[in-house]
Biopython code that builds the backbone (N, CA, C, O; Angstrom):
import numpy as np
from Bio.PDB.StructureBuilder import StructureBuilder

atoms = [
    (1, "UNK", "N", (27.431, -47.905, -15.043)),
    (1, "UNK", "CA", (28.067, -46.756, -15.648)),
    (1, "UNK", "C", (28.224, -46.994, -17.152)),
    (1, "UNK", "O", (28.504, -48.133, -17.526)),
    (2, "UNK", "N", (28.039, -45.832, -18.205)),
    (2, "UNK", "CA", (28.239, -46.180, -19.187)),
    (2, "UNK", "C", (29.803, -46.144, -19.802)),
    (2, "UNK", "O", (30.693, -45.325, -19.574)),
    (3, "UNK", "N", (29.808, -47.184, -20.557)),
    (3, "UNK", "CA", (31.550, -47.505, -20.871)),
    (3, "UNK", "C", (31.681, -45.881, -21.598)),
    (3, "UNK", "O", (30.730, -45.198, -21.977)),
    (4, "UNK", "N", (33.044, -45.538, -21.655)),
    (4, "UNK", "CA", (33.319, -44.644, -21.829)),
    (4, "UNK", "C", (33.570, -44.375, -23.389)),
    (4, "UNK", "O", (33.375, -43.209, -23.733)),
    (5, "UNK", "N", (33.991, -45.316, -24.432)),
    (5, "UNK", "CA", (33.971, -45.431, -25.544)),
    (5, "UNK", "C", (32.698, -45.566, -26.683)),
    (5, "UNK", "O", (32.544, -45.413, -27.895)),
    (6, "UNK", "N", (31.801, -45.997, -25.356)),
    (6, "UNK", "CA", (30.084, -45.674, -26.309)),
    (6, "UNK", "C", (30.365, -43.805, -25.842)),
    (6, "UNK", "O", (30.794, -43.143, -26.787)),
    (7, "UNK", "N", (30.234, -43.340, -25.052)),
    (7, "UNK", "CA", (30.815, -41.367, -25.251)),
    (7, "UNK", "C", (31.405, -40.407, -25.842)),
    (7, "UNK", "O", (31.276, -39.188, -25.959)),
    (8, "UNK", "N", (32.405, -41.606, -26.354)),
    (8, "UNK", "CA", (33.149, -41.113, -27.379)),
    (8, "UNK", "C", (32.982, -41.187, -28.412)),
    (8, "UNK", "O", (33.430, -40.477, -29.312)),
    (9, "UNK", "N", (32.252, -42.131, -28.467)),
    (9, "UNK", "CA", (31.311, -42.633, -30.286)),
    (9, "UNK", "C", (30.270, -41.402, -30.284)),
    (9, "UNK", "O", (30.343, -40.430, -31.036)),
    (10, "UNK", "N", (29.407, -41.597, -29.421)),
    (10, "UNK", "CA", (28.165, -40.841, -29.516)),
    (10, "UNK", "C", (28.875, -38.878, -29.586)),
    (10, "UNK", "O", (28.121, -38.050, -30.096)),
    (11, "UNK", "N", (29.755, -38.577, -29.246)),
    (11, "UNK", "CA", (30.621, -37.427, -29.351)),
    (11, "UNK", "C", (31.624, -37.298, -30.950)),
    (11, "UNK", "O", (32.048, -36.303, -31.538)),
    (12, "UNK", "N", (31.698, -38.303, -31.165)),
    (12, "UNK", "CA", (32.253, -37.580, -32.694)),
    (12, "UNK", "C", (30.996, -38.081, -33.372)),
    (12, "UNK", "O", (30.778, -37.245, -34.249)),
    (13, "UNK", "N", (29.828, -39.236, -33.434)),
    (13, "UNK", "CA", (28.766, -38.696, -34.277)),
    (13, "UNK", "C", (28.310, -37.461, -34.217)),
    (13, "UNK", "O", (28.273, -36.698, -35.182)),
    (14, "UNK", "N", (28.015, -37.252, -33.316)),
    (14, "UNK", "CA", (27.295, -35.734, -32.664)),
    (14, "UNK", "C", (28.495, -34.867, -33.380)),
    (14, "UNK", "O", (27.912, -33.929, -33.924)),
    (15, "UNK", "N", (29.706, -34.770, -33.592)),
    (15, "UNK", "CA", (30.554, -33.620, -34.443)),
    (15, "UNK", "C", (30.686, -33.644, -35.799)),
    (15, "UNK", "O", (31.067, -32.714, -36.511)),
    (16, "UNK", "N", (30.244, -35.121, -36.249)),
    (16, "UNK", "CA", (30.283, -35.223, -37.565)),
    (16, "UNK", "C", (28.949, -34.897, -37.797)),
    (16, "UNK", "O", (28.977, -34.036, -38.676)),
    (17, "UNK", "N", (27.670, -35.147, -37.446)),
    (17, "UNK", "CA", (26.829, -34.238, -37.645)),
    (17, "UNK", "C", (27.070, -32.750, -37.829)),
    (17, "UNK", "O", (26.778, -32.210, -38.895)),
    (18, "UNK", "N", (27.534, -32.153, -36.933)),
    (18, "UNK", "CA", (27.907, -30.715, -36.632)),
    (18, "UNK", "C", (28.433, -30.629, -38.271)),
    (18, "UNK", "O", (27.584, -30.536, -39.157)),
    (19, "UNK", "N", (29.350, -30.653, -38.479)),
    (19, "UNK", "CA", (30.284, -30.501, -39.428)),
    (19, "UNK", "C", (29.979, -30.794, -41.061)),
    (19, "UNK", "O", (30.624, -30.346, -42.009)),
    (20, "UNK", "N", (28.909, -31.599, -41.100)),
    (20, "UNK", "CA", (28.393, -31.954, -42.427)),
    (20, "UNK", "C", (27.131, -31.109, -42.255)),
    (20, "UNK", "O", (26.633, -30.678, -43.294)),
    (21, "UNK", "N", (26.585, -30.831, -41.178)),
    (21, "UNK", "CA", (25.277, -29.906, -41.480)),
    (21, "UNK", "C", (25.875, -28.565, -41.258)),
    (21, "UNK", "O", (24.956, -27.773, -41.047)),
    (22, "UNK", "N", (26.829, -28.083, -41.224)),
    (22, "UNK", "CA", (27.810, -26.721, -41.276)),
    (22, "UNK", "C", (27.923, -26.836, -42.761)),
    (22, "UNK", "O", (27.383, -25.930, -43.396)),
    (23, "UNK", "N", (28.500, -27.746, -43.409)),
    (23, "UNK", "CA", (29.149, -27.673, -44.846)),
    (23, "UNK", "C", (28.145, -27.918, -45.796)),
    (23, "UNK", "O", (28.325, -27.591, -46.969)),
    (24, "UNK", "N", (26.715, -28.663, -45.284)),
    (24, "UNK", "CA", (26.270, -28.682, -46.058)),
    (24, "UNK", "C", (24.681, -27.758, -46.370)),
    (24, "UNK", "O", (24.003, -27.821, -47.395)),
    (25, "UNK", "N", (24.408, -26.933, -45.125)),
    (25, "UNK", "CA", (23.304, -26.198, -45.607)),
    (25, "UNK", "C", (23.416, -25.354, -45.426)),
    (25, "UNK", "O", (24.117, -25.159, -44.433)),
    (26, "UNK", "N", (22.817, -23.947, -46.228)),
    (26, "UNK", "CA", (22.772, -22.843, -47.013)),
    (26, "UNK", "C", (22.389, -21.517, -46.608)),
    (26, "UNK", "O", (22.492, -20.478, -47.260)),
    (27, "UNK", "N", (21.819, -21.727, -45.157)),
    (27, "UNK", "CA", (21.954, -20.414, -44.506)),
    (27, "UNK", "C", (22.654, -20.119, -43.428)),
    (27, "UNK", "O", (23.386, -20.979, -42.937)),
    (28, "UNK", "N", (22.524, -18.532, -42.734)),
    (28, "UNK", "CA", (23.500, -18.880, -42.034)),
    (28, "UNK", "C", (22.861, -19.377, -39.982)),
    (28, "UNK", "O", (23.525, -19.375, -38.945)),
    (29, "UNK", "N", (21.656, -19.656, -40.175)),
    (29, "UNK", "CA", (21.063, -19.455, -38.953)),
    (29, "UNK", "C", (21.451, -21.389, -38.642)),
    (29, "UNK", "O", (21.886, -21.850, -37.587)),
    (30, "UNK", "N", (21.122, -22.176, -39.907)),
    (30, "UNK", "CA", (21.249, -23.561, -39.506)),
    (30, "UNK", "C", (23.304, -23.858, -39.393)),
    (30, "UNK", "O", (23.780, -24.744, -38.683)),
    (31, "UNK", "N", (23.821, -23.283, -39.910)),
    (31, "UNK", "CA", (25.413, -23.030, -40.037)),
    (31, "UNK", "C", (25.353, -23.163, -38.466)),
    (31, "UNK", "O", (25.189, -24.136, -37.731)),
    (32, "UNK", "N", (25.522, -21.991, -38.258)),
    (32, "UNK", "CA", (25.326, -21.680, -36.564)),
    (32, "UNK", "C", (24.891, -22.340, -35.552)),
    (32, "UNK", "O", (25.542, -22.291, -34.508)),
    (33, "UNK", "N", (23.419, -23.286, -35.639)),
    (33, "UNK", "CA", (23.183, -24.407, -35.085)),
    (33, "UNK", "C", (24.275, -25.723, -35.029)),
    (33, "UNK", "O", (24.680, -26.357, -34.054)),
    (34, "UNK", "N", (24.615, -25.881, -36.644)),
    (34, "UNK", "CA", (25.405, -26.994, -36.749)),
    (34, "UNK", "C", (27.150, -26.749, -35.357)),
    (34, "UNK", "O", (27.711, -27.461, -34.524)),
    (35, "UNK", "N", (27.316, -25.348, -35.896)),
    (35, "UNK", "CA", (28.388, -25.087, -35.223)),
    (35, "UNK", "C", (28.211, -25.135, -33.327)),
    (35, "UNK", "O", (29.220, -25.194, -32.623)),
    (36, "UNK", "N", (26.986, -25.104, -32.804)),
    (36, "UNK", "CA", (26.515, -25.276, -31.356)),
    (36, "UNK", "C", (27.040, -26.624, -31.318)),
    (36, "UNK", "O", (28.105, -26.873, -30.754)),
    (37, "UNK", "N", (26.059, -27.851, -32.122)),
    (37, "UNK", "CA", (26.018, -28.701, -32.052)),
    (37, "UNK", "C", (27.695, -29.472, -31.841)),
    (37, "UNK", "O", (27.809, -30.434, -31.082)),
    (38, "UNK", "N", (28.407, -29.144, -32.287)),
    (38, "UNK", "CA", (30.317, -29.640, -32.145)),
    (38, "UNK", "C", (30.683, -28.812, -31.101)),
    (38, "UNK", "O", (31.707, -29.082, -30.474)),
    (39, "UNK", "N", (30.077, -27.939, -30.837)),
    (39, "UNK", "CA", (30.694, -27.336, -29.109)),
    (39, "UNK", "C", (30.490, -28.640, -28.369)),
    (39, "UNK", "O", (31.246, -29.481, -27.883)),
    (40, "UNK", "N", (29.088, -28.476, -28.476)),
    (40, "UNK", "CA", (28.521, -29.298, -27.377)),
    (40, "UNK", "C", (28.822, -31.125, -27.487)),
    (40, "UNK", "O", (28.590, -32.011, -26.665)),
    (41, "UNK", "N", (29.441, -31.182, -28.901)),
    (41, "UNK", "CA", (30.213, -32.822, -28.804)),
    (41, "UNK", "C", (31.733, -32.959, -28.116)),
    (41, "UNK", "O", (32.271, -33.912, -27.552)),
    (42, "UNK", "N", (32.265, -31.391, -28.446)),
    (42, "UNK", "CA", (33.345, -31.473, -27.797)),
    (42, "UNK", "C", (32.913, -31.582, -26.608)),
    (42, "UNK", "O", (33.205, -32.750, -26.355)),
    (43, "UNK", "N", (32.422, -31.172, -25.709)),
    (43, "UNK", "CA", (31.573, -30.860, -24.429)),
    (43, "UNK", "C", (31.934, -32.171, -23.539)),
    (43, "UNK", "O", (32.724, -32.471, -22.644)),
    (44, "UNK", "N", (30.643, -32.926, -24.488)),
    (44, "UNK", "CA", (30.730, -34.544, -24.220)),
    (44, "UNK", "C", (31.688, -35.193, -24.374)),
    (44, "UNK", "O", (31.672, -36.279, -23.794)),
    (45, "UNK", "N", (32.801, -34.882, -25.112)),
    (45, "UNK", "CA", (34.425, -35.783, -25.448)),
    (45, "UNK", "C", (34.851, -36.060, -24.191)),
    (45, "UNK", "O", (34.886, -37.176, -23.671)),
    (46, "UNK", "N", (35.412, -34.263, -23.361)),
    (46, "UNK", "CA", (35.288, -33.543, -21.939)),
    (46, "UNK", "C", (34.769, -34.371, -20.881)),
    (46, "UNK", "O", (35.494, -35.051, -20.154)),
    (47, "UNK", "N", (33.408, -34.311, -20.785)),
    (47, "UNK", "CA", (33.040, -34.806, -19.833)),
    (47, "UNK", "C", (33.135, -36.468, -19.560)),
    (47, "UNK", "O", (33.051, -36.907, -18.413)),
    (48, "UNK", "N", (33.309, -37.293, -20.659)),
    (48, "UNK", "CA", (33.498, -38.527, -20.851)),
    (48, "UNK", "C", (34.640, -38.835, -20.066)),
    (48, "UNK", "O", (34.753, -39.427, -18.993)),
    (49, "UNK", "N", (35.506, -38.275, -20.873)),
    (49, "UNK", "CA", (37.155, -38.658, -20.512)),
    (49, "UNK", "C", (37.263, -37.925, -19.228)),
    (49, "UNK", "O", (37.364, -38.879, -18.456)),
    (50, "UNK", "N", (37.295, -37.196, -18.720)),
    (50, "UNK", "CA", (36.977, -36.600, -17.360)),
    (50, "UNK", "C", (36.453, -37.730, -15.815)),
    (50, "UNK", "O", (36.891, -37.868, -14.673)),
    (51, "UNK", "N", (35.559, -38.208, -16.442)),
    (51, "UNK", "CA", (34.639, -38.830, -16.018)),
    (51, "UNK", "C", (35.168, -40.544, -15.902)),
    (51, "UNK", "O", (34.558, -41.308, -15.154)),
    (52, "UNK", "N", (36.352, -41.015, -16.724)),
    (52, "UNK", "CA", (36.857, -41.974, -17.203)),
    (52, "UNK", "C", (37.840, -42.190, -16.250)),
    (52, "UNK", "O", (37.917, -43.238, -15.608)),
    (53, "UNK", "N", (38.930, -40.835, -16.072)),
    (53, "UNK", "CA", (40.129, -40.606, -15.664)),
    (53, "UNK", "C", (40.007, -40.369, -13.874)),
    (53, "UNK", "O", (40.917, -40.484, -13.053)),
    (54, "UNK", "N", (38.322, -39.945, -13.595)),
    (54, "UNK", "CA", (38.302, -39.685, -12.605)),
    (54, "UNK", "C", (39.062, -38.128, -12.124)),
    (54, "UNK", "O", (39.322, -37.900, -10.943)),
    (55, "UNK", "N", (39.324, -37.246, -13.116)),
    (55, "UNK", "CA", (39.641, -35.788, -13.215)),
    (55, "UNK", "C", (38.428, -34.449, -13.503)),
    (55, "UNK", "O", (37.597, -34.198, -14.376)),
    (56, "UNK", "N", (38.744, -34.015, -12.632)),
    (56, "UNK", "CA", (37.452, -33.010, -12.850)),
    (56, "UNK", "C", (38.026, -31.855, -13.437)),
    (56, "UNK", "O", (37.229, -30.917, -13.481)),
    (57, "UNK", "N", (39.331, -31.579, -13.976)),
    (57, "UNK", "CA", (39.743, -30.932, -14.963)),
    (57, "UNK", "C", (39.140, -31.026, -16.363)),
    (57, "UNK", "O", (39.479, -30.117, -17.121)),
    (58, "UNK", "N", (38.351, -31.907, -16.828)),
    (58, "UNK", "CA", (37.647, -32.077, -18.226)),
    (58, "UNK", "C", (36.657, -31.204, -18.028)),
    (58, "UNK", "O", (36.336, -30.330, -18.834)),
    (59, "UNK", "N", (35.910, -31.499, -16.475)),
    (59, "UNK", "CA", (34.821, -31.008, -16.269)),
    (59, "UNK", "C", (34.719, -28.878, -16.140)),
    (59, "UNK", "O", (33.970, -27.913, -16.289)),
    (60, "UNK", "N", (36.194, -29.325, -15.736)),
    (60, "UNK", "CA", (36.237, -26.964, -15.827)),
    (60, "UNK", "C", (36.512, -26.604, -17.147)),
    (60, "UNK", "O", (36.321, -25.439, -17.496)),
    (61, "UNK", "N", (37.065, -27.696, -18.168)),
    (61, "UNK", "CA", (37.526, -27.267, -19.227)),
    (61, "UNK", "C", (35.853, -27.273, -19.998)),
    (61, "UNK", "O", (35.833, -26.459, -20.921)),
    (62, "UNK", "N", (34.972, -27.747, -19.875)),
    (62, "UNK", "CA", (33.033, -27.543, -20.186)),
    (62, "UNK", "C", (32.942, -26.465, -19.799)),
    (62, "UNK", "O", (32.660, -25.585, -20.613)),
    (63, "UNK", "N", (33.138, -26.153, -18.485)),
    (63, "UNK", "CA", (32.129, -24.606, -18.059)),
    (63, "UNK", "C", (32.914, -23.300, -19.338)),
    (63, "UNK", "O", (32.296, -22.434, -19.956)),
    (64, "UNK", "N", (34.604, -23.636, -19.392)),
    (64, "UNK", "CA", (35.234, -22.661, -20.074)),
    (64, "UNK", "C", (34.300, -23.006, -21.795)),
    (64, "UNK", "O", (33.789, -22.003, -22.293)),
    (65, "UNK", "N", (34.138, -24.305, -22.556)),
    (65, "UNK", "CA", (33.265, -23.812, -23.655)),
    (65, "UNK", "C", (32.213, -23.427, -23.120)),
    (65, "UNK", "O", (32.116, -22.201, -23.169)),
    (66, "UNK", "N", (30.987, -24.162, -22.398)),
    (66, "UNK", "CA", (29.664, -23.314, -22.768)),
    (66, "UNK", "C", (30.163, -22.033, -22.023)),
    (66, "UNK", "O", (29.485, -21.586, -22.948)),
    (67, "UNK", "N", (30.489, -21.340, -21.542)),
    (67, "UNK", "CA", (30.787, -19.977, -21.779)),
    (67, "UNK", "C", (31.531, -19.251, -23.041)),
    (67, "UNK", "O", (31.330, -18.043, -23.168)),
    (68, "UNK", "N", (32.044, -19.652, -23.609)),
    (68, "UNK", "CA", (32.225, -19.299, -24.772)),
    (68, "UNK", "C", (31.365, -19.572, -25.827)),
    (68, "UNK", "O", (31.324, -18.732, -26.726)),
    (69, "UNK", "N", (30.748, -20.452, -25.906)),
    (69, "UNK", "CA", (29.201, -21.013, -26.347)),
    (69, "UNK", "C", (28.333, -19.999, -26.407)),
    (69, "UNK", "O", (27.722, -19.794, -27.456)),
    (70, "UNK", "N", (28.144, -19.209, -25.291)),
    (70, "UNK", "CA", (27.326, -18.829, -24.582)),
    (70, "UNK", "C", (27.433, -16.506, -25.626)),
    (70, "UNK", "O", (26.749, -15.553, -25.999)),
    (71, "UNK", "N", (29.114, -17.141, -25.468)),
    (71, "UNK", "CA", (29.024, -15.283, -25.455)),
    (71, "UNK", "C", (29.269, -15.532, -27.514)),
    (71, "UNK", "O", (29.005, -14.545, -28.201)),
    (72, "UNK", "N", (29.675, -16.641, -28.132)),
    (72, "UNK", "CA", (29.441, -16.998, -29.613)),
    (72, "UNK", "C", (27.672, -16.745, -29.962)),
    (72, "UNK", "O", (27.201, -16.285, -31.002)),
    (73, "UNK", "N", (27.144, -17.072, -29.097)),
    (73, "UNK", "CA", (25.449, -17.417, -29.451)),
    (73, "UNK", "C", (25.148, -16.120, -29.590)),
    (73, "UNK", "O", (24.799, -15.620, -30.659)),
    (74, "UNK", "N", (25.279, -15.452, -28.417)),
    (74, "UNK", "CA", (25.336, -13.679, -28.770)),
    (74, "UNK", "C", (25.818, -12.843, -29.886)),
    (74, "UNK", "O", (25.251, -12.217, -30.782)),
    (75, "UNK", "N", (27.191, -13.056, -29.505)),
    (75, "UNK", "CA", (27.479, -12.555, -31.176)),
    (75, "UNK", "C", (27.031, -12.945, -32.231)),
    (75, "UNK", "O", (26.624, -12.118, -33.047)),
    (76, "UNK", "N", (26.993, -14.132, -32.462)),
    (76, "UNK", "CA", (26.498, -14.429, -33.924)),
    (76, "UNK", "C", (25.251, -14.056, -33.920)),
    (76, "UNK", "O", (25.140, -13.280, -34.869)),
    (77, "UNK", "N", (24.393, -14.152, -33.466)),
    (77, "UNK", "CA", (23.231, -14.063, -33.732)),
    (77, "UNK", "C", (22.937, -12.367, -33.632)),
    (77, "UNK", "O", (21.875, -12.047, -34.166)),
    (78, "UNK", "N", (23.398, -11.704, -33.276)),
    (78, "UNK", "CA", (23.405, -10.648, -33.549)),
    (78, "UNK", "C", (24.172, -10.111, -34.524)),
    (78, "UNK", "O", (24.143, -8.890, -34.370)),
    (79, "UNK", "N", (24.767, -10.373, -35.345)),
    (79, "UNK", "CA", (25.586, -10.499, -36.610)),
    (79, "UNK", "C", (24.491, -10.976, -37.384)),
    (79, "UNK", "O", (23.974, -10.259, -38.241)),
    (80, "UNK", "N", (24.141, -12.007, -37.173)),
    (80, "UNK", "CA", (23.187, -12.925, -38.356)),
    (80, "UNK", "C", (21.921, -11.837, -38.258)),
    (80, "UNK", "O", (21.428, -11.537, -39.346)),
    (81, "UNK", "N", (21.449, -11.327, -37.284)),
    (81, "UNK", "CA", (20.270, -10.328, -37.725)),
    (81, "UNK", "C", (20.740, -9.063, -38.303)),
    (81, "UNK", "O", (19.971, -8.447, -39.041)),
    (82, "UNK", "N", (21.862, -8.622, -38.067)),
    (82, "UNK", "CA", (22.712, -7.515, -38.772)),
    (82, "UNK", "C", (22.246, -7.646, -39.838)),
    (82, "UNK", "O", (21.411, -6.977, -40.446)),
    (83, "UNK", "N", (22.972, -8.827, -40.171)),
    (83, "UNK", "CA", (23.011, -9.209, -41.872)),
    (83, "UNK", "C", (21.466, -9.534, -42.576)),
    (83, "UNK", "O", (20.891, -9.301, -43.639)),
    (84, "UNK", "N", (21.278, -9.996, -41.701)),
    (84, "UNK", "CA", (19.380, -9.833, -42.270)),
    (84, "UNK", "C", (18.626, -8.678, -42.917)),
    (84, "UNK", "O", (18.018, -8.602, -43.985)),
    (85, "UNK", "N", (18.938, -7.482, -41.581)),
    (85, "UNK", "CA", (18.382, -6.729, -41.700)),
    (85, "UNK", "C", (19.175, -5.658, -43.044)),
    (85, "UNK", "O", (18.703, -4.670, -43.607)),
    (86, "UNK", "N", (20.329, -6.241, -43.206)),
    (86, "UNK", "CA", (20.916, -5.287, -44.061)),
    (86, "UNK", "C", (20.689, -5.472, -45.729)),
    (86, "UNK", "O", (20.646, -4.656, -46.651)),
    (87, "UNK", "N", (20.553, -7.105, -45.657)),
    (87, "UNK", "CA", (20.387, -7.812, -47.103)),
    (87, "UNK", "C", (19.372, -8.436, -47.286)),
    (87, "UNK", "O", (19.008, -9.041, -48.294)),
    (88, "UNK", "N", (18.868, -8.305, -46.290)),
    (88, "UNK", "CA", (17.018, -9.109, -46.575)),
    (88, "UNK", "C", (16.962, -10.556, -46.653)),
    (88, "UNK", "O", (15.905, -11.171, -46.797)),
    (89, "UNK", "N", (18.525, -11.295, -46.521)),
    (89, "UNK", "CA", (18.639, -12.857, -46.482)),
    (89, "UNK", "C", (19.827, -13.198, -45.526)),
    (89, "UNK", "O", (20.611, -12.415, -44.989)),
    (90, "UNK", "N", (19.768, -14.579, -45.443)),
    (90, "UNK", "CA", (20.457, -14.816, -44.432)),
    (90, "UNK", "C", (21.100, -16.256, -45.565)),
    (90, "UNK", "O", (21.342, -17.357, -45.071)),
    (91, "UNK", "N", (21.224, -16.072, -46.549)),
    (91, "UNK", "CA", (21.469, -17.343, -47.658)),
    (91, "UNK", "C", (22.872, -17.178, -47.634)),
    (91, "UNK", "O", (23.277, -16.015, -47.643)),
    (92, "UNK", "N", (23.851, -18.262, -47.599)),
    (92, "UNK", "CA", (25.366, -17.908, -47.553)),
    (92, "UNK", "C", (25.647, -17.967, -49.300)),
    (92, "UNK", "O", (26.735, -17.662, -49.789)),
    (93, "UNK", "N", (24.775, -18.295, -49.894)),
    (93, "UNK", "CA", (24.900, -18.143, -51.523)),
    (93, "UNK", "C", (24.561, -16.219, -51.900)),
    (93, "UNK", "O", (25.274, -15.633, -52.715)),
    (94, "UNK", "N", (23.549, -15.583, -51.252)),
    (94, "UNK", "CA", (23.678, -14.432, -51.842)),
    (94, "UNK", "C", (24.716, -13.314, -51.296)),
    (94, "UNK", "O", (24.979, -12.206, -51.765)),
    (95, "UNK", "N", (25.281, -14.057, -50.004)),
    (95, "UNK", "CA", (26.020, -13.104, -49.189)),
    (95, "UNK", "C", (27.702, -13.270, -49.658)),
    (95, "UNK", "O", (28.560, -12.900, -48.857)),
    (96, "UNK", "N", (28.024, -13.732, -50.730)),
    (96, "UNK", "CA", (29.471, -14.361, -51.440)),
    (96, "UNK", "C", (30.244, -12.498, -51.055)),
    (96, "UNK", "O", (31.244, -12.384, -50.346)),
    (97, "UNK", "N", (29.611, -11.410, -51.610)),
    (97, "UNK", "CA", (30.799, -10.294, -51.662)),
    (97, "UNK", "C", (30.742, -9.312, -50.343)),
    (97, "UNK", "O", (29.601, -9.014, -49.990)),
    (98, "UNK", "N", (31.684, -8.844, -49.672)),
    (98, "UNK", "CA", (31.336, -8.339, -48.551)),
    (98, "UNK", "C", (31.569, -6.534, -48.689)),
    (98, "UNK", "O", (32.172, -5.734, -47.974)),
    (99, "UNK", "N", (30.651, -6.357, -50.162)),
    (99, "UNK", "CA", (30.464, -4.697, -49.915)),
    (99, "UNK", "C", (29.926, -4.805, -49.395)),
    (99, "UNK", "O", (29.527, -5.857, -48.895)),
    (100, "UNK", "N", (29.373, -2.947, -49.093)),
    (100, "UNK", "CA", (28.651, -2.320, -48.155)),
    (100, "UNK", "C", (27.472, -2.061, -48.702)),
    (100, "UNK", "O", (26.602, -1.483, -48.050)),
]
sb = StructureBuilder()
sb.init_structure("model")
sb.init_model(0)
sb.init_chain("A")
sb.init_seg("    ")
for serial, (resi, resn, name, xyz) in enumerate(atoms, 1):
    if name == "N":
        sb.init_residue(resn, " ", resi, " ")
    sb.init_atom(name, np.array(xyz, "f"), 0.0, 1.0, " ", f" {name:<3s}", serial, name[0])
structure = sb.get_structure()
């Protein structure tokens, strides 16, 4: 079995990824990826410690994100083509004012 603290490592790399490729690149389609990517470390935090404790309460508290995962991916991305189609970019540098 794998120790449970290599899960927890590999789960906040995996969020600190998330979180520096959120802050640090410039549109909004990789934003959005980055932001999947820390669902899905929280995910793994979940299932670790779950899995640790011998509680399968970590494990219902997963199905409740990727369903929310699930109905975020929708929205945004239908937002993010909104905005495409409305401004011709998806750059979080040209999108700074939110007229119409």
């Amino acid at each position: 079995m794998i120790p449970t603290s290599w899960v927890l490592v590999l789960s906040a790399v995996l969020f600190a990824l998330g979180v520096v490729g959120f802050l640090v690149k410039k549109d909004l389609l990789s934003q959005f990826m980055a932001l999947e990517v820390m669902l899905n470390a929280a995910s793994l935090a979940f299932v670790g410690m779950a899995a640790a404790v011998r509680d399968p309460s970590g494990q219902v508290v997963v199905v409740f994100i990727l369903t929310v995962a699930a109905a975020e991916a929708a929205l945004g991305l239908s937002i993010i083509l909104l905005v495409f189609r409305r401004r011709k970019t998806i750059r979080t540098d040209d999108l700074k004012t939110l007229k119409g």
